[in-house]
C-alpha positions as CSV (number, residue, x, y, z in Angstrom):
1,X,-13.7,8.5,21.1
2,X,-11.1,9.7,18.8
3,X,-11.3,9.4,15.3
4,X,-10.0,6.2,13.5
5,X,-7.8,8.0,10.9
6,X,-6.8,11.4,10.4
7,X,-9.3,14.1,8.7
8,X,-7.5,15.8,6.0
9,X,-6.8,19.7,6.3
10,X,-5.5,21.8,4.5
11,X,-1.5,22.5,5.9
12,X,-1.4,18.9,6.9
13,X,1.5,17.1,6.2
14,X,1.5,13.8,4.6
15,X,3.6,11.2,2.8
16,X,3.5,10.2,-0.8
17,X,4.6,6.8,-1.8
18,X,5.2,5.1,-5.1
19,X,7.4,2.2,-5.8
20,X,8.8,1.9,-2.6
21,X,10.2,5.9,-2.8
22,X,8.3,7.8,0.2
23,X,8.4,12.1,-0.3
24,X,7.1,14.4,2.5
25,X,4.7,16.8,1.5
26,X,1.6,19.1,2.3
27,X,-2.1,19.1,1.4
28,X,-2.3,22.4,-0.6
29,X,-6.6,21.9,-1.4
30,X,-9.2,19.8,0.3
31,X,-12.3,18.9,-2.3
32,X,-15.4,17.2,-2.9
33,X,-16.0,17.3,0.9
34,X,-12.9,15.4,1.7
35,X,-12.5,12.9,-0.7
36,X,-10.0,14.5,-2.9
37,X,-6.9,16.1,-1.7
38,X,-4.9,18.1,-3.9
39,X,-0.9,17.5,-3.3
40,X,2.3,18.5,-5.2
41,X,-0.2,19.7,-7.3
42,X,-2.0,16.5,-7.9
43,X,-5.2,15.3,-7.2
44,X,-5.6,12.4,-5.0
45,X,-8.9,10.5,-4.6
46,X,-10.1,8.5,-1.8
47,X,-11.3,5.0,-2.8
48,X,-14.1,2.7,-1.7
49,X,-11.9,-0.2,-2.8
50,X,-9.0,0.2,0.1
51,X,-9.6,3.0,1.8
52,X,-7.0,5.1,0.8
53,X,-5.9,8.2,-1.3
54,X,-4.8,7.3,-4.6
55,X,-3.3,9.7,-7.3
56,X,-6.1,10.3,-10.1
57,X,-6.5,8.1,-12.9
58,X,-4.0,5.6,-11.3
59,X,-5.6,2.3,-10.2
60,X,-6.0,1.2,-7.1
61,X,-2.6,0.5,-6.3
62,X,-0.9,3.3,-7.6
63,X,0.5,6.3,-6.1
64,X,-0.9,7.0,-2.9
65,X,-0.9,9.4,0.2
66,X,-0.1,8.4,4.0
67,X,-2.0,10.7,6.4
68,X,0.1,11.4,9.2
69,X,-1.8,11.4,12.6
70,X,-1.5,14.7,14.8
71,X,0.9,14.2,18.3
72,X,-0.6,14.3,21.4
């Protein structure tokens, strides 16, 4: 059974959104056994609120990352 969402990797590409505005970019780092992804620069950190990757110190609904799933 595949997985339900992507596992981050280093080299993966991914989409940043804030305020609407949606950049392309690339996980650079991959920490605290997957729960923090480092992007741009930034750190992002999943939460346990939503689910999703969230710029640090941001809340909730702030900047966050879309995980692109692989083809095939």
């Amino acid at each position: 059974m595949p997985a339900s969402r992507p596992i981050p990797h280093v080299g993966m590409r991914v989409r940043v959104v804030h305020l609407g505005a949606i950049e392309h970019a690339v996980v650079e780092e991959v920490l605290d056994h997957g729960r923090t992804l480092v992007v741009g620069g930034e750190a992002y950190t999943l939460r346990r609120l939503n689910g999703r990757f969230v710029r640090e110190g941001e809340p909730y609904y702030g900047t966050r990352l879309l995980l692109r799933q692989a083809a095939g």
